[in-house]
KOLTI-796963 format. One record per residue: residue number from 1; residue in one letter; x, y, z of N, C-alpha, C, O in turn. Coordinates in pm, whole numbers, plus 50000, padded with zeros to 5 digits. Example, Ala and Ser with C-alpha at 12.3 -4.5 7.8 and 13.67 -1.06 7.14 Angstrom:
# KOLTI-796963
n:1 | res:A | nu:51319 | nv:49431 | nw:50780 | cau:51230 | cav:49550 | caw:50780 | cu:51320 | cv:49670 | cw:50780 | ou:51424 | ov:49668 | ow:50846 $
n:2 | res:S | nu:51285 | nv:49775 | nw:50708 | cau:51367 | cav:49894 | caw:50714 | cu:51290 | cv:50003 | cw:50787 | ou:51341 | ov:50114 | ow:50804 $
END
This chain:
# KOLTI-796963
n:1 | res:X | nu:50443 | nv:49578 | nw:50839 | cau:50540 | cav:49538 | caw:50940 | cu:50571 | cv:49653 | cw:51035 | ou:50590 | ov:49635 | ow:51155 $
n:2 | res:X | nu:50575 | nv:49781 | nw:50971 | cau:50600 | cav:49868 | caw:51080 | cu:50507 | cv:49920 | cw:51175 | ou:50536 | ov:49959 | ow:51288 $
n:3 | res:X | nu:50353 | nv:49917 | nw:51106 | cau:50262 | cav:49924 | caw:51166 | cu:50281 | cv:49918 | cw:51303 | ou:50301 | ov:50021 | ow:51367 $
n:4 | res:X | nu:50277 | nv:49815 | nw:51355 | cau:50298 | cav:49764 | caw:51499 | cu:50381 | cv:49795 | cw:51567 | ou:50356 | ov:49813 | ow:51686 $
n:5 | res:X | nu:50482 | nv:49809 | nw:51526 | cau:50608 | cav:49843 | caw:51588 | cu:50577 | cv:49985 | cw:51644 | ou:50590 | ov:50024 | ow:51761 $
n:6 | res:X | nu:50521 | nv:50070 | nw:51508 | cau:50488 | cav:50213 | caw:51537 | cu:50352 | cv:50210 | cw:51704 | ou:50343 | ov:50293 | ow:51795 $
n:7 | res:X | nu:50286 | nv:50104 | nw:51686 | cau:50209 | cav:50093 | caw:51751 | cu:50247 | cv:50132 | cw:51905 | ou:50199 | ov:50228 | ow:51965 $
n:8 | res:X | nu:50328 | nv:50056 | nw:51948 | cau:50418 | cav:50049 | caw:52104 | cu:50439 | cv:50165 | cw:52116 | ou:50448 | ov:50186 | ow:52237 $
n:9 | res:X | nu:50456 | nv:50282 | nw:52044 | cau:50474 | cav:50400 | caw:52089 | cu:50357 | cv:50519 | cw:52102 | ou:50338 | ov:50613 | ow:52178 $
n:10 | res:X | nu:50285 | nv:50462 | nw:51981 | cau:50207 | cav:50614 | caw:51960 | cu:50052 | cv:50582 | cw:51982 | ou:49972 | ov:50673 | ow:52001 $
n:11 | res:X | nu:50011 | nv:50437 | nw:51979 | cau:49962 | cav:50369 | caw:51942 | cu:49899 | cv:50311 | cw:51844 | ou:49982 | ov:50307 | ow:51752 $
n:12 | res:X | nu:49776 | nv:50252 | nw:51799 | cau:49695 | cav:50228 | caw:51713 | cu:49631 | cv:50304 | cw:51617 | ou:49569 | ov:50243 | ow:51530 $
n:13 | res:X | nu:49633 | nv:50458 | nw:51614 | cau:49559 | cav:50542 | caw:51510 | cu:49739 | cv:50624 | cw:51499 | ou:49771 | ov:50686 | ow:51398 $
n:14 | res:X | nu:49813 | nv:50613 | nw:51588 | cau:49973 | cav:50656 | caw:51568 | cu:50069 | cv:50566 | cw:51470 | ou:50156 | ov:50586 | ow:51386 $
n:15 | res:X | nu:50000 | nv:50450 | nw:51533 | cau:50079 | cav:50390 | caw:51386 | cu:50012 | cv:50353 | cw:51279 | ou:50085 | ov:50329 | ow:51183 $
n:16 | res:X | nu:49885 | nv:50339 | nw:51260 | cau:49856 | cav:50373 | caw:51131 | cu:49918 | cv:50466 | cw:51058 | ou:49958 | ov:50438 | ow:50945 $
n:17 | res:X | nu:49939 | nv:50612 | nw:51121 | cau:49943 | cav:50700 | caw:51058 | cu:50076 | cv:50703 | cw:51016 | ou:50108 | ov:50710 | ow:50897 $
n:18 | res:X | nu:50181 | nv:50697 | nw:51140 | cau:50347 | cav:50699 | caw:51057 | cu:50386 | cv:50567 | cw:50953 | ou:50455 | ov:50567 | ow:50851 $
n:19 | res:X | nu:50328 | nv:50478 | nw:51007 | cau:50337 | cav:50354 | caw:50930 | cu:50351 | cv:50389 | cw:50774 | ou:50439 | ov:50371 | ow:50691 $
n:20 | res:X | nu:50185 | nv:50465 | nw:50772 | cau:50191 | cav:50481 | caw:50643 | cu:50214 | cv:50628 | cw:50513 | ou:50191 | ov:50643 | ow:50393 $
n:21 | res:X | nu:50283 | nv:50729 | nw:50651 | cau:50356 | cav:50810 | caw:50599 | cu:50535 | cv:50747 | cw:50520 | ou:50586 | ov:50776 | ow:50411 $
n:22 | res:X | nu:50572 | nv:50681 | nw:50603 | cau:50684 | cav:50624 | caw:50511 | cu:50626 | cv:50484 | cw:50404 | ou:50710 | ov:50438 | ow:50326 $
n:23 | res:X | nu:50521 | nv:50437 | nw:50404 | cau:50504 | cav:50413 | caw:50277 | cu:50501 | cv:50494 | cw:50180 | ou:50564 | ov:50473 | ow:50076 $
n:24 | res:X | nu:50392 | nv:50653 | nw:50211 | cau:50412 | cav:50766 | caw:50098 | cu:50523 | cv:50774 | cw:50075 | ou:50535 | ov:50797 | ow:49955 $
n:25 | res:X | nu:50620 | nv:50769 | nw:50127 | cau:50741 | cav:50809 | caw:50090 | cu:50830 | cv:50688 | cw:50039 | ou:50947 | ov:50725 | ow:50030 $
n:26 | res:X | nu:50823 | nv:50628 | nw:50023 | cau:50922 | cav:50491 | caw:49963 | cu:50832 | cv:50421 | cw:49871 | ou:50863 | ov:50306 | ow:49838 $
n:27 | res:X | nu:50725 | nv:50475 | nw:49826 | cau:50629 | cav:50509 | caw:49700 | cu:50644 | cv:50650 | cw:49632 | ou:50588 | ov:50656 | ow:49523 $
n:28 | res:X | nu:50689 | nv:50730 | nw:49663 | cau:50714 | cav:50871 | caw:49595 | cu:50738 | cv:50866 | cw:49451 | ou:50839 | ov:50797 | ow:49436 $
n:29 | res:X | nu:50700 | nv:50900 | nw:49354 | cau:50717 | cav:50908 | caw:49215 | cu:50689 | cv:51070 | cw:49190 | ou:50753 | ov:51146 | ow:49117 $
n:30 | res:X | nu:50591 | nv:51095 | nw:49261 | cau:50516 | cav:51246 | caw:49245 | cu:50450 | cv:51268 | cw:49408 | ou:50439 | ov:51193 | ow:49505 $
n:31 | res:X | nu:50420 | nv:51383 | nw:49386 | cau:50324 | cav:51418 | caw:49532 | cu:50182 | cv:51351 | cw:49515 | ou:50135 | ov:51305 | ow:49619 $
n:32 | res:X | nu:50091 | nv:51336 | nw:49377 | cau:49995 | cav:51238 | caw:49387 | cu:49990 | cv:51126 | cw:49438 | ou:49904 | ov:51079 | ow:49512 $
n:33 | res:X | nu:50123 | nv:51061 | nw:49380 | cau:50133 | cav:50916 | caw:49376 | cu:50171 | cv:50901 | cw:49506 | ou:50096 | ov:50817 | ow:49556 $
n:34 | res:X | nu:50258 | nv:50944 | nw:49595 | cau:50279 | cav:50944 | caw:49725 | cu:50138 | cv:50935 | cw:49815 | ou:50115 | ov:50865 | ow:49914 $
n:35 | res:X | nu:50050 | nv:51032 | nw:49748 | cau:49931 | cav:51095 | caw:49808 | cu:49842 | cv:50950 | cw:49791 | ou:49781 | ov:50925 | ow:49895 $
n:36 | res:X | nu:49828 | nv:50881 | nw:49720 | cau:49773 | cav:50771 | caw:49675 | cu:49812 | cv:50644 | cw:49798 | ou:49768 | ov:50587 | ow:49899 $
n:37 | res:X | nu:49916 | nv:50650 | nw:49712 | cau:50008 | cav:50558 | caw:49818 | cu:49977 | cv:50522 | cw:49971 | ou:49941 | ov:50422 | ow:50033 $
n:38 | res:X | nu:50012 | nv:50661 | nw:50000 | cau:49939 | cav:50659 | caw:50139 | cu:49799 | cv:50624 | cw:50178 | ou:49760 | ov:50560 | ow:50275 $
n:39 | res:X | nu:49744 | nv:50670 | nw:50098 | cau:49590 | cav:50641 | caw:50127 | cu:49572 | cv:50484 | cw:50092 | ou:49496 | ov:50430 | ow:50172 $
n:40 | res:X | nu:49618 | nv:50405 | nw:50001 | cau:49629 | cav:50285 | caw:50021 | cu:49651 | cv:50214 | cw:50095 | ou:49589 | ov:50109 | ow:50113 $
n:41 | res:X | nu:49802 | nv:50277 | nw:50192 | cau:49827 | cav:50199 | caw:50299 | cu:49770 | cv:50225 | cw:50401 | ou:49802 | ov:50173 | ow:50508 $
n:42 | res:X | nu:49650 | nv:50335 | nw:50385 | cau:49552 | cav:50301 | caw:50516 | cu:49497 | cv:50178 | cw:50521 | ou:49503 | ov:50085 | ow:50601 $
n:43 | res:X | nu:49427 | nv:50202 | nw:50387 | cau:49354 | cav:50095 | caw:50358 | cu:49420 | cv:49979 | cw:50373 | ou:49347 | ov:49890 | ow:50415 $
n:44 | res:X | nu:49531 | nv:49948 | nw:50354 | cau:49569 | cav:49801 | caw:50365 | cu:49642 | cv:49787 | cw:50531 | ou:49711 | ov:49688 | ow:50556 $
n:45 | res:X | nu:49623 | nv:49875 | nw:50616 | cau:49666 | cav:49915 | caw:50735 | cu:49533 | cv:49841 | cw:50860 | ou:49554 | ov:49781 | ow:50965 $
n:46 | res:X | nu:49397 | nv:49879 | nw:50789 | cau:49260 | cav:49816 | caw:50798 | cu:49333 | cv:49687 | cw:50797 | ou:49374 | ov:49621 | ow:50892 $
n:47 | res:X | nu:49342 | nv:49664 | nw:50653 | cau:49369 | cav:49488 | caw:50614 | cu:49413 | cv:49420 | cw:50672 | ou:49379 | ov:49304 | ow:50648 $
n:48 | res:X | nu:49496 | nv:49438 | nw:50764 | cau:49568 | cav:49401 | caw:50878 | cu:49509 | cv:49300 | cw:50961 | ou:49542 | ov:49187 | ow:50999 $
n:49 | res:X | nu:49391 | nv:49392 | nw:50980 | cau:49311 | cav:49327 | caw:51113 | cu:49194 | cv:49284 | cw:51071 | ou:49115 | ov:49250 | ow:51159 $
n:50 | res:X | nu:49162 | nv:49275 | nw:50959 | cau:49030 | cav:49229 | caw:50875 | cu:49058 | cv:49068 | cw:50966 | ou:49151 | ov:48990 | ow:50945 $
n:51 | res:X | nu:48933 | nv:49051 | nw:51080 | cau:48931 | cav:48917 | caw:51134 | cu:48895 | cv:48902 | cw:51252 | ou:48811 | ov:48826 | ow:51300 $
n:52 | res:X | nu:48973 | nv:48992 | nw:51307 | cau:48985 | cav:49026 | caw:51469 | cu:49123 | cv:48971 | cw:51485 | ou:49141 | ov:48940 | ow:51603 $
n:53 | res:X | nu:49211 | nv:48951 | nw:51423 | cau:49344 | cav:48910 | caw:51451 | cu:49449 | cv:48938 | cw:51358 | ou:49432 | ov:48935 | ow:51236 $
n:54 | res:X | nu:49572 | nv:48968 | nw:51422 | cau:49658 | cav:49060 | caw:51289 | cu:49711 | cv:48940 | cw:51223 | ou:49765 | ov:48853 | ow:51292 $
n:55 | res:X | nu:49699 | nv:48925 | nw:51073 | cau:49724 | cav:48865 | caw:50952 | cu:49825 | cv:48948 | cw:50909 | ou:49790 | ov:49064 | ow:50933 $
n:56 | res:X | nu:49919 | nv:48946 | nw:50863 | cau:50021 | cav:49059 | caw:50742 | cu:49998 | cv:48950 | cw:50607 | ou:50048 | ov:48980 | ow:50498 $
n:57 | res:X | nu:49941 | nv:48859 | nw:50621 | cau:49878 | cav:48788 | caw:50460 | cu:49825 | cv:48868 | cw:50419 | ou:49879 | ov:48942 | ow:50337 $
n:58 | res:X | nu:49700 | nv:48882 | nw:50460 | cau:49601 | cav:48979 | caw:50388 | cu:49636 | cv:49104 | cw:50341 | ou:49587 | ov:49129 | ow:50231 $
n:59 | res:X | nu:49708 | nv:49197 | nw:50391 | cau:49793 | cav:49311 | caw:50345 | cu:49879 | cv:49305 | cw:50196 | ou:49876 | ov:49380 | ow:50098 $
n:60 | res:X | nu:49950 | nv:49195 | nw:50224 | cau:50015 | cav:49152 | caw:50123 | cu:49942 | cv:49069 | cw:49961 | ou:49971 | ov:49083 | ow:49842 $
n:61 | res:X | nu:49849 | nv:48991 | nw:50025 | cau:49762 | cav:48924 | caw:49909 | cu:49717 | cv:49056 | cw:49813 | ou:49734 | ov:49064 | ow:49691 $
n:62 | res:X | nu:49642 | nv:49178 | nw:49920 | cau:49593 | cav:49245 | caw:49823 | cu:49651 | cv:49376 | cw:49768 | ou:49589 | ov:49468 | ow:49715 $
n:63 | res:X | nu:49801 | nv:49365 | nw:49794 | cau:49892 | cav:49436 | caw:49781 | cu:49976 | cv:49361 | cw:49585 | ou:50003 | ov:49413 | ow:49477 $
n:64 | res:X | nu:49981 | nv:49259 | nw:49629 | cau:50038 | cav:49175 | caw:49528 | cu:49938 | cv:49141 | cw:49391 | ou:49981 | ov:49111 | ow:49279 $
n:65 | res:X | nu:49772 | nv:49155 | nw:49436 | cau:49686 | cav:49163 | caw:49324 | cu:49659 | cv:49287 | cw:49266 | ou:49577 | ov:49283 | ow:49175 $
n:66 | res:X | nu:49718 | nv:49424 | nw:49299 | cau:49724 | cav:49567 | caw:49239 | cu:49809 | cv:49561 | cw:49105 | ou:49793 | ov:49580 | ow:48984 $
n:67 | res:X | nu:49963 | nv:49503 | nw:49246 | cau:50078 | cav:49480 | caw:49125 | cu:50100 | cv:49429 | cw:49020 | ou:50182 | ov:49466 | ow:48936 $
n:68 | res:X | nu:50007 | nv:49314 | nw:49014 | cau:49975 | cav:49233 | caw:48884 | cu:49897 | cv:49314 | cw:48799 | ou:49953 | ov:49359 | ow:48700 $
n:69 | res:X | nu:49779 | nv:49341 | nw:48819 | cau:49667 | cav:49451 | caw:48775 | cu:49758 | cv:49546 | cw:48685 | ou:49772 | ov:49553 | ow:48563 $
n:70 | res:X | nu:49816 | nv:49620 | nw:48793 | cau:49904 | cav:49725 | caw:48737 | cu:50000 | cv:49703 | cw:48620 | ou:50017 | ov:49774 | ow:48521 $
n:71 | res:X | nu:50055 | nv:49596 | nw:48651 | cau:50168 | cav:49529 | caw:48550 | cu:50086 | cv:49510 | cw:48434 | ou:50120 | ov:49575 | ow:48335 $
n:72 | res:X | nu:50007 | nv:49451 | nw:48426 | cau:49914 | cav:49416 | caw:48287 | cu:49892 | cv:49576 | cw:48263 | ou:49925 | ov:49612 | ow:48150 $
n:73 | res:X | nu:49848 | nv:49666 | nw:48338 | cau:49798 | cav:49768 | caw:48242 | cu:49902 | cv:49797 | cw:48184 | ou:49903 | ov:49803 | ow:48061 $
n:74 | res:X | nu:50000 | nv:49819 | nw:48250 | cau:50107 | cav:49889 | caw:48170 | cu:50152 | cv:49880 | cw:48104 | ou:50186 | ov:49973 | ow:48032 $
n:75 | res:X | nu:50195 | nv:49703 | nw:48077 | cau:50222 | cav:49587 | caw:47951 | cu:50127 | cv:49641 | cw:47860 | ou:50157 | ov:49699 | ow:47755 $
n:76 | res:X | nu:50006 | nv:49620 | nw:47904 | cau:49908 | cav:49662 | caw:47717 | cu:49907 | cv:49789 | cw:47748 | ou:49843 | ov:49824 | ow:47649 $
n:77 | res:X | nu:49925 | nv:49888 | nw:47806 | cau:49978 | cav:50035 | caw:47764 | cu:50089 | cv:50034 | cw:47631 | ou:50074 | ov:50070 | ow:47514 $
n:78 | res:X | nu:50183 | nv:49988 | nw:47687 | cau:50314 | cav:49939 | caw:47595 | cu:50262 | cv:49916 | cw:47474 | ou:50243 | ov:50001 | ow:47387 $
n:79 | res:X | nu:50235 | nv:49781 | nw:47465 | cau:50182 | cav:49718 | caw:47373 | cu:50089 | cv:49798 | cw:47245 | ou:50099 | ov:49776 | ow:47124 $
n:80 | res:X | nu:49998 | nv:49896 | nw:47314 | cau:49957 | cav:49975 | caw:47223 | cu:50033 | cv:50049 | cw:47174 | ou:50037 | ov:50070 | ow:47052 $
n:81 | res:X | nu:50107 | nv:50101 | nw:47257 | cau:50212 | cav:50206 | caw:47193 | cu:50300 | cv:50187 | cw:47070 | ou:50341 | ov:50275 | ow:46995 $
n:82 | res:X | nu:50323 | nv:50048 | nw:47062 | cau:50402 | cav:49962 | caw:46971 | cu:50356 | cv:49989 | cw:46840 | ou:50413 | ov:50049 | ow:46749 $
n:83 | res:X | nu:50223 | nv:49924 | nw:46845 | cau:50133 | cav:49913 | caw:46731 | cu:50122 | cv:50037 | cw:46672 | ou:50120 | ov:50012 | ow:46551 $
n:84 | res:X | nu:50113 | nv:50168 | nw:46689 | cau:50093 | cav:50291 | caw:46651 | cu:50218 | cv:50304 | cw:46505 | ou:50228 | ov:50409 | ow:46442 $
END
């Protein structure tokens, strides 16, 4: 969402970039994970325009299939931990 917005000012490689500096940052856990983060939301910054036309579905679809992903690992992370 901010993407664009950032766009009107700096433009298109400008708002990629702040766009997804405050994702690093409202992802912050660590300086990796920030570091990650960000680099994701390039990638899903791409996703955007995967078409020739801006979608914020697509951003989100494959934003929301990590979180699941993630959630399960962590659940059977847990889960093992239990069993020990």
């Amino acid at each position: 969402m901010l993407q664009p917005w950032f766009e009107a000012d700096w433009g298109w490689l400008g708002g990629l970039v702040f766009s997804n500096l405050v994702f690093a940052l409202v992802h912050w856990i660590s300086p990796l994970y920030a570091l990650l983060a960000g680099l994701t939301g390039i990638y899903l910054g791409f996703a955007l325009d995967v078409g020739g036309e801006r979608n914020l579905l697509v951003p989100i679809l494959i934003h929301s299939l990590y979180d699941i992903v993630a959630f399960l690992a962590v659940a059977a992370s847990y889960r093992a931990g239990l069993s020990r």
